[in-house]
C-alpha positions as CSV (number, residue, x, y, z in Angstrom):
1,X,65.5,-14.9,-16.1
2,X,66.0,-11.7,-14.5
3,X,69.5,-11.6,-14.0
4,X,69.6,-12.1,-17.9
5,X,67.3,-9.7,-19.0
6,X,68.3,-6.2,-19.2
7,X,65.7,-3.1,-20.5
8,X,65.9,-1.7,-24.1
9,X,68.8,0.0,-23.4
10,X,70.9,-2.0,-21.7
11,X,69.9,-1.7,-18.0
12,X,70.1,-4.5,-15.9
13,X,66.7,-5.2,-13.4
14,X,69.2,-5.0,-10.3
15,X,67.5,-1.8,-8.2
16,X,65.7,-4.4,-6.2
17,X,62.5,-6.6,-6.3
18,X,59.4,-7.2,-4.5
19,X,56.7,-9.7,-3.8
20,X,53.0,-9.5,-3.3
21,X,50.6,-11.9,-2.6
22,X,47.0,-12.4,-1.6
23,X,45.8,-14.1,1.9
24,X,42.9,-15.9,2.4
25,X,41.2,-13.4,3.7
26,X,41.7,-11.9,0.4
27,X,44.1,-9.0,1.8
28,X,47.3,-8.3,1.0
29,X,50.9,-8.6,1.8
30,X,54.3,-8.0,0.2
31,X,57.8,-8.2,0.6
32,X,60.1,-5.6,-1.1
33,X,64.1,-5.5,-1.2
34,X,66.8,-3.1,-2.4
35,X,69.0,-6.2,-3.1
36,X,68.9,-7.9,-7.0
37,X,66.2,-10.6,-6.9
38,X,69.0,-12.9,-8.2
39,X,70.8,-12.1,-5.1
40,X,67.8,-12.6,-2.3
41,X,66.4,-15.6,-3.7
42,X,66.7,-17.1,0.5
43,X,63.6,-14.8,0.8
44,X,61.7,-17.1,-1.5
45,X,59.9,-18.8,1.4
46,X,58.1,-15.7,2.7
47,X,55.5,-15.8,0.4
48,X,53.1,-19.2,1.8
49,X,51.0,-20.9,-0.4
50,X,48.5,-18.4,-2.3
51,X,46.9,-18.2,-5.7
52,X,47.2,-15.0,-6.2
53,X,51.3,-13.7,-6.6
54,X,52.9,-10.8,-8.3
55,X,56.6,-10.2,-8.5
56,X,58.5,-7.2,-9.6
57,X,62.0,-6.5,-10.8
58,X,62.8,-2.7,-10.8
59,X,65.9,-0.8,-13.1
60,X,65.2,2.7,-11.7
61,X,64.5,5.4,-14.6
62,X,66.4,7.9,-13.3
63,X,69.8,7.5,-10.7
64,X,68.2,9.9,-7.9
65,X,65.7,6.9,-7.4
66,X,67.9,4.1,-6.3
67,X,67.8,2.6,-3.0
68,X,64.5,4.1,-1.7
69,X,62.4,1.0,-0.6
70,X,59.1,2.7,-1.3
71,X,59.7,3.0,-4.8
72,X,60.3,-0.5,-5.3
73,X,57.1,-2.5,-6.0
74,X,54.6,-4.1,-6.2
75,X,52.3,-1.8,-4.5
76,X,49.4,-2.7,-2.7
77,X,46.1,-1.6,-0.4
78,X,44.3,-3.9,1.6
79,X,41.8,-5.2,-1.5
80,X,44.2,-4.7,-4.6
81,X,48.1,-5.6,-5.8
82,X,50.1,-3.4,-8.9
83,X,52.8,-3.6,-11.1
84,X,54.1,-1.3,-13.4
85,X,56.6,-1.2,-16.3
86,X,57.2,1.8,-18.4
87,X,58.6,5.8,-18.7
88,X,57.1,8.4,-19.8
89,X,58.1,12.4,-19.5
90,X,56.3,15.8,-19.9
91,X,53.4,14.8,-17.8
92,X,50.9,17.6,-16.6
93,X,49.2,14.4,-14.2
94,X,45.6,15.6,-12.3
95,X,46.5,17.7,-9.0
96,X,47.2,16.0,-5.9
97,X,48.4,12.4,-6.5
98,X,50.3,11.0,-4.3
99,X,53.8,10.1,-5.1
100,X,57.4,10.6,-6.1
101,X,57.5,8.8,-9.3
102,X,56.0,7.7,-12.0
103,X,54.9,4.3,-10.8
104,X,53.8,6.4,-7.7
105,X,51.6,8.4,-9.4
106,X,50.0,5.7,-12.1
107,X,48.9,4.3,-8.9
108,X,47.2,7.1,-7.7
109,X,45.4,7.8,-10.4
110,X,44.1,4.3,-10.8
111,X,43.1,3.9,-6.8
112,X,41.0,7.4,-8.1
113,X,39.4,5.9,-10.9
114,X,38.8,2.0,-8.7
115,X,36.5,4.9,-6.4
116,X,34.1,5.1,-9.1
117,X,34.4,2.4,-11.9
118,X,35.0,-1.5,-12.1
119,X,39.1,-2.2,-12.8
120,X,39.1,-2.5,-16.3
121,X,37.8,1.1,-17.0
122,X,39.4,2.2,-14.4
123,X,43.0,1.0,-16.4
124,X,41.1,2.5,-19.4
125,X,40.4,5.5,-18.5
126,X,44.1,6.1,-17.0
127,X,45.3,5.4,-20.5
128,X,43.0,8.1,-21.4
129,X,44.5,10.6,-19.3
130,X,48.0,9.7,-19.2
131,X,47.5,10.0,-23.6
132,X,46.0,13.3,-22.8
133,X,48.8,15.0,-20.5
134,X,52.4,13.5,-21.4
135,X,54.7,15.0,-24.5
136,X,56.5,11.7,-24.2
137,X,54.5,8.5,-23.5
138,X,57.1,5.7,-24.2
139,X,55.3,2.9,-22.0
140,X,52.6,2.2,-19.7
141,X,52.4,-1.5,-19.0
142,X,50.1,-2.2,-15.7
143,X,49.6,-5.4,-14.0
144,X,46.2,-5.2,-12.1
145,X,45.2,-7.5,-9.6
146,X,41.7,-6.4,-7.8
147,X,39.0,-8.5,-6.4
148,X,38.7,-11.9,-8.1
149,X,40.3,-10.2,-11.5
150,X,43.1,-9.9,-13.3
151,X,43.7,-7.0,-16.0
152,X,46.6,-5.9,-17.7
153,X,47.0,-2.4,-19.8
154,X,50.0,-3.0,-22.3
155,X,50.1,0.6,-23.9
156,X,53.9,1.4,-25.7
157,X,55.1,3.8,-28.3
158,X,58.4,2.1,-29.3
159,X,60.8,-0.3,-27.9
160,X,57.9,-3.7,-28.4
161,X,60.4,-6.4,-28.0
162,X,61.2,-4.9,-24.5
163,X,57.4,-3.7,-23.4
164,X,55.5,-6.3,-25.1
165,X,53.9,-8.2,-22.3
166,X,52.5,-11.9,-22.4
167,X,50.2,-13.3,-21.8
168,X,49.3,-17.4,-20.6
169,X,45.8,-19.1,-19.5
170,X,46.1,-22.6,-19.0
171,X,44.8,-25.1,-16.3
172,X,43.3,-22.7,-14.3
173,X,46.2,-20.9,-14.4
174,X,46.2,-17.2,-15.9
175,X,49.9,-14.9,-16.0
176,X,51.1,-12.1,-17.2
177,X,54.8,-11.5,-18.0
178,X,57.2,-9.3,-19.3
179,X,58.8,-12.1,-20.9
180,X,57.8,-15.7,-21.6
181,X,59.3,-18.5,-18.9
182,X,58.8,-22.1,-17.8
183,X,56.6,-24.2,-19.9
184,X,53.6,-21.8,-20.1
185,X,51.4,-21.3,-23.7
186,X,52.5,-17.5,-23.6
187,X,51.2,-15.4,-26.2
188,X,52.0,-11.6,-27.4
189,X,49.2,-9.3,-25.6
190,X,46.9,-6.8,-28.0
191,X,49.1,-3.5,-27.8
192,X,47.0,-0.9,-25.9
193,X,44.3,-2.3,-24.6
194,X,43.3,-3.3,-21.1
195,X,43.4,-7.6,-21.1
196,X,40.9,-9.4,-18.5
197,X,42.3,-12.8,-17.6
């Protein structure tokens, strides 16, 4: 699916990929490559049996930021995974995030917000203030996975056949993609709100 699937404008999702998943324990671990995922698929088997997973597939905004491992995602702390699809410019972000990029910087200012609410306002109120401080908000689609939730903020001013995620809850099984895949009951998520699955 991801060697097929290129953004709106005609990028393809080859700047690398990365893997995330949760432990018994419940803490996290990941596995993150510069290579296509299309092209690394023998690093499958690293992940072991979980039921909690998230996979990324990164076309870098901007040339400068290809081929720096740290940008690639997911990112993760001990207690929480996230993914990120979107661009926006003109952003005057709250001092002292940490970061280089966008992605980066999305999530530092969600860890800030987890410090004080529960995840799902924590996605909403990052909305709030990345509607507040960017000229040009294109698309801020998140993929949260903290404690025994997953949330998912789908917020996008144009381009909805690209950033339109989906959504599928079936058998105990709950996913979020950017695109629909297998033989899951996907359906469109509600544009700009924060989803709980």
């Amino acid at each position: 699916m991801v060697e097929r699937s290129c953004t709106f404008d005609g990028d393809r999702q080859g700047d690398g990929w990365g893997a995330a998943w949760q432990n018994a324990d419940g803490t996290w671990q990941r596995y993150r490559s510069l290579l296509p995922v299309w092209e690394d698929t023998a690093s499958f088997s690293r992940a072991p049996p979980t039921s909690r997973l998230a996979i990324h597939a990164r076309s870098a905004s901007f040339a400068e930021h290809i081929g720096n491992l740290e940008h690639n995602q997911p990112y993760i702390t001990t207690r929480a995974c996230f993914v990120f699809n979107g661009i926006f410019r003109g952003s005057r972000l709250p001092a002292g995030l940490e970061g280089e990029i966008g992605s980066q910087k999305v999530w530092s200012l969600i860890q800030r917000f987890l410090q004080s609410y529960p995840p799902e306002q924590a996605l909403e109120k990052t909305a709030r203030v990345l509607k507040q401080v960017t000229a040009d908000l294109q698309a801020v689609n998140v993929g949260l996975i903290s404690g025994d939730g997953l949330y998912a903020l789908n917020l996008f001013t144009r381009n909805p056949k690209y950033y339109r995620l989906h959504i599928a809850a079936e058998k105990g099984l709950s996913c979020i993609a950017s695109e629909h895949f297998g033989c899951l009951p996907f359906s469109p998520s509600r544009q700009g709100e924060v989803m709980v699955l």
